[in-house]
N, C-alpha and C positions, 0 to 999 in steps of 0.2 A: 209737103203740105201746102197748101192753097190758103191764104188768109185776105178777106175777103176786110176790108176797114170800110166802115161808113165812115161819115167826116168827123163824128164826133169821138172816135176812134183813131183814127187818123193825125188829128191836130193835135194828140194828145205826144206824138214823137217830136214834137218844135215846140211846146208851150207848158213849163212845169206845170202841172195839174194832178192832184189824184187819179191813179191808173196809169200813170206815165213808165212805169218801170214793166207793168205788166203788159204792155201795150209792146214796151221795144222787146222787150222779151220774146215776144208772138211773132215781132218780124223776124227777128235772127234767124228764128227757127224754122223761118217759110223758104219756100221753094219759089213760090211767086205771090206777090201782092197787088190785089186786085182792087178796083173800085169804078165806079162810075162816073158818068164824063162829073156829074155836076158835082161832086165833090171839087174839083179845082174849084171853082165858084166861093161854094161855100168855106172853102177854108180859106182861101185869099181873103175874104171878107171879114170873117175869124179875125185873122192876122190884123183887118187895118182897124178891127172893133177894139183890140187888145190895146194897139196904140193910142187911139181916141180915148180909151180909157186908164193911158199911164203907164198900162202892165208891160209893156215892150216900149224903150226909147228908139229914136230912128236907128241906131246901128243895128239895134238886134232886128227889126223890123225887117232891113234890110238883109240881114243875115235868114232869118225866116224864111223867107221869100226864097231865095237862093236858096237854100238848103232842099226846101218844099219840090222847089222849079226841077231840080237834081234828081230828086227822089222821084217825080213825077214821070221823066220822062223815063223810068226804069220800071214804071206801074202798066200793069195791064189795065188798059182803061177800058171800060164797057160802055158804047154807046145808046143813046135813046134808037130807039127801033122801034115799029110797029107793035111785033110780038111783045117787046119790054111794055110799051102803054098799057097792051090790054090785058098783059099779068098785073100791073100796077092798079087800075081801075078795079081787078079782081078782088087785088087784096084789099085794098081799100071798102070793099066789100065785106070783107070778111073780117077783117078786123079793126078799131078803133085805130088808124094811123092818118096820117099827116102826108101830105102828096108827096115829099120830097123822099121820107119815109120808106113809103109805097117805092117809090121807084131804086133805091137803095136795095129796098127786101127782092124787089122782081131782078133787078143784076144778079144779086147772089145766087136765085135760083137759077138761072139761065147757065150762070157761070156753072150751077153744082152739077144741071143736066148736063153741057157739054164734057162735064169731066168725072161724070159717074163714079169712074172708079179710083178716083184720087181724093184725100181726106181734106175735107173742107172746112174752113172754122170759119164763121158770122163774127165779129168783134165789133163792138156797139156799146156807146154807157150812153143808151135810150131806153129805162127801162121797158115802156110799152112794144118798142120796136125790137127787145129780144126776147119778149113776149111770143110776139108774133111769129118772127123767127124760130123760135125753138117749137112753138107748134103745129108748124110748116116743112119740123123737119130738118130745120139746120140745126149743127153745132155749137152751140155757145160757151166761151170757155168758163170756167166756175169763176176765175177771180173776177170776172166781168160781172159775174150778176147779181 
């Protein structure tokens, strides 16, 4: 299985949160773990919002990090591309999302067409964006939604 983490899924494996058991659960179980480039961004940022706000002291901060850095480079990462912008502008079209959103949902697709025939899971705690998602055709798991 193919599990595709947006960030807000993603950062849920480094920062106790609701969803967090369900989240590492989906990795175990994958075969590979995908996401796009700007995910590193936004959870690095994640991470240093949590410290500015108390929730992680520097050791854990820096454990985070490390840990994230580790997992990262074992991630299939999907780059911004041409194609990727203007399924992104698409969907932003098409439905109520958020640019960064948009570009999240158009990986996944890109990711789901190159691998048609391997089962693919969308994991996401945005509700709008697995909205979107699931009426575009991806998989969303139930305890996500």
């Amino acid at each position: 299985m193919i599990l595709y983490l947006d960030s807000s899924a993603f950062i849920k494996n480094y920062i106790r949160e609701p969803g967090r058991e369900e989240v590492m659960m989906l990795m175990e179980q994958a075969a590979i773990i995908a996401a796009h480039e700007l995910a590193l961004v936004e959870i690095s940022a994640a991470f240093e919002r949590a410290y500015r706000e108390q929730r992680l002291d520097a050791e854990q901060l820096r454990q985070v990090h490390a840990e994230f850095n580790e997992d990262w480079s074992l991630t299939l990462v999907i780059a911004t591309s041409d194609r990727l912008l203007v399924d992104a502008v698409r969907l932003v079209r098409q439905f109520p999302l958020k640019a960064y959103d948009a570009m999240h949902l158009a990986a996944a697709h890109a990711l789901k067409q190159e691998n048609h025939h391997a089962e693919m899971i969308f994991a996401c705690f945005d509700g709008q964006l697995n909205r979107a998602a699931r009426q575009s055709g991806l998989k969303i798991p139930e305890a996500l939604t």
